[in-house]
VOGU-3710 file (C-alpha; in Angstrom, 3 decimals, decimal comma):
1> xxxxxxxxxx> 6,174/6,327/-7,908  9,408/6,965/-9,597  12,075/5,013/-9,102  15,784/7,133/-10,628  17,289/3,428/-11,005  14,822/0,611/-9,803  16,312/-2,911/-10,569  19,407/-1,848/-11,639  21,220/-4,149/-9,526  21,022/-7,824/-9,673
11> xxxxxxxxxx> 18,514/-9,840/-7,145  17,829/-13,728/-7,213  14,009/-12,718/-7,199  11,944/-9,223/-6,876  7,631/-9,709/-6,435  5,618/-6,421/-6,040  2,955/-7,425/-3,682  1,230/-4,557/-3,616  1,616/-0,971/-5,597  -0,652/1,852/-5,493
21> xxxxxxxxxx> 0,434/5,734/-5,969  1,627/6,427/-2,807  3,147/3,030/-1,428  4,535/-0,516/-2,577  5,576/-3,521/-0,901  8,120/-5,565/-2,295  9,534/-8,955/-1,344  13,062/-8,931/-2,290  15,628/-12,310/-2,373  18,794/-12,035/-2,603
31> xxxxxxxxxx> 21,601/-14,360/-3,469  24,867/-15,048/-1,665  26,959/-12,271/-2,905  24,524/-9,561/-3,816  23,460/-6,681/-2,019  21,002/-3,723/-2,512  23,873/-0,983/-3,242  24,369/2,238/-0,936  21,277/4,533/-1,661  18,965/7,008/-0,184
41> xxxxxxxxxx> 15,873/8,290/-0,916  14,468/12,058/-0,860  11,033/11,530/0,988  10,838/7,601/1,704  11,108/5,683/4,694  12,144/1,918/3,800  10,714/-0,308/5,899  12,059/-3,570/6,157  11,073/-7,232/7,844  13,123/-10,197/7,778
51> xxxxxxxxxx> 12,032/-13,249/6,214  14,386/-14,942/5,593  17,855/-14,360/6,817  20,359/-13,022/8,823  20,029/-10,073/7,040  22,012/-6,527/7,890  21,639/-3,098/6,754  23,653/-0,716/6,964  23,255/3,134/7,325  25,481/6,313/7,370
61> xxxxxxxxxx> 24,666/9,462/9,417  24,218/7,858/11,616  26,637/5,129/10,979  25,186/1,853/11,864  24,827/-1,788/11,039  21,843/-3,717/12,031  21,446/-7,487/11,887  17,911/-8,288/11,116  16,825/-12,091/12,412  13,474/-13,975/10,843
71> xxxxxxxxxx> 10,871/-11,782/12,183  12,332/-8,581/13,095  11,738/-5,172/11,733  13,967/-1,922/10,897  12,801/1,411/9,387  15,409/3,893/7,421  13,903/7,328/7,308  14,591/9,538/4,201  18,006/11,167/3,273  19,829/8,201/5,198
81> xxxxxxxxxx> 21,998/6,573/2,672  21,564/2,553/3,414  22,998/-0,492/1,847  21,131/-4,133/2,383  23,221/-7,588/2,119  22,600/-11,497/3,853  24,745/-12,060/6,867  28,633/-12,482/5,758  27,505/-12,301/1,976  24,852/-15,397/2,629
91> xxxxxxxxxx> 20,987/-15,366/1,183  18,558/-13,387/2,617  14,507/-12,198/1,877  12,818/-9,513/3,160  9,702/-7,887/2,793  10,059/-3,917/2,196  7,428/-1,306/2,405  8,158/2,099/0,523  6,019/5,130/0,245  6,328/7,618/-2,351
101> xxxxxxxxxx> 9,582/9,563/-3,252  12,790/9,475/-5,149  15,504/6,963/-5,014  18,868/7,711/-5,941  21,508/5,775/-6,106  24,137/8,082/-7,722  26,820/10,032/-5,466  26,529/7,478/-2,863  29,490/4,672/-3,180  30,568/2,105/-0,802
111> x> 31,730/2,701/2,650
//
């Protein structure tokens, strides 16, 4: 898997579960205040559960903002720019399960 930027932005806590060459699962932790930064990826859908949370993520094209609760699910197909944040800037963790593809992160700013 290649990753264009993976990490780049900070998280309380990352743990790879499980990475092979055509998938990973991740769960991710992050702090009051930080957020996964608007990105999309080429060929991957991110799938993402709630552990931990509120949680909401937001996409463009469509424009939408889901709020994830402890044990509910979302998937972001490919080429949909997302951005992932706690509830009003609070702590969240969430499982996320990738397959293989680019992620980019440049050319795609805040909303």
């Amino acid at each position: 898997m290649r990753d264009i930027v993976r990490g780049a932005y900070p998280l309380e806590k990352r743990e790879v579960v499980m990475e092979g060459k055509d998938m990973r699962a991740s769960i991710l932790t992050l702090a009051p205040g930080q957020c996964v930064p608007w990105h999309y990826h080429s060929e991957v859908t991110d799938v993402f559960f709630c552990l931990e949370g509120p949680m909401v993520v937001e996409t463009r094209a469509p424009r939408a903002e889901r709020v994830l609760q402890v044990g509910e699910s979302l998937a972001v197909p490919p080429r949909t720019a997302h951005h992932v944040q706690g509830l009003n800037g609070g702590r969240c963790r969430f499982l996320i399960l990738q397959g293989v593809g680019d992620y980019d992160f440049r050319g795609v700013g805040g909303a």
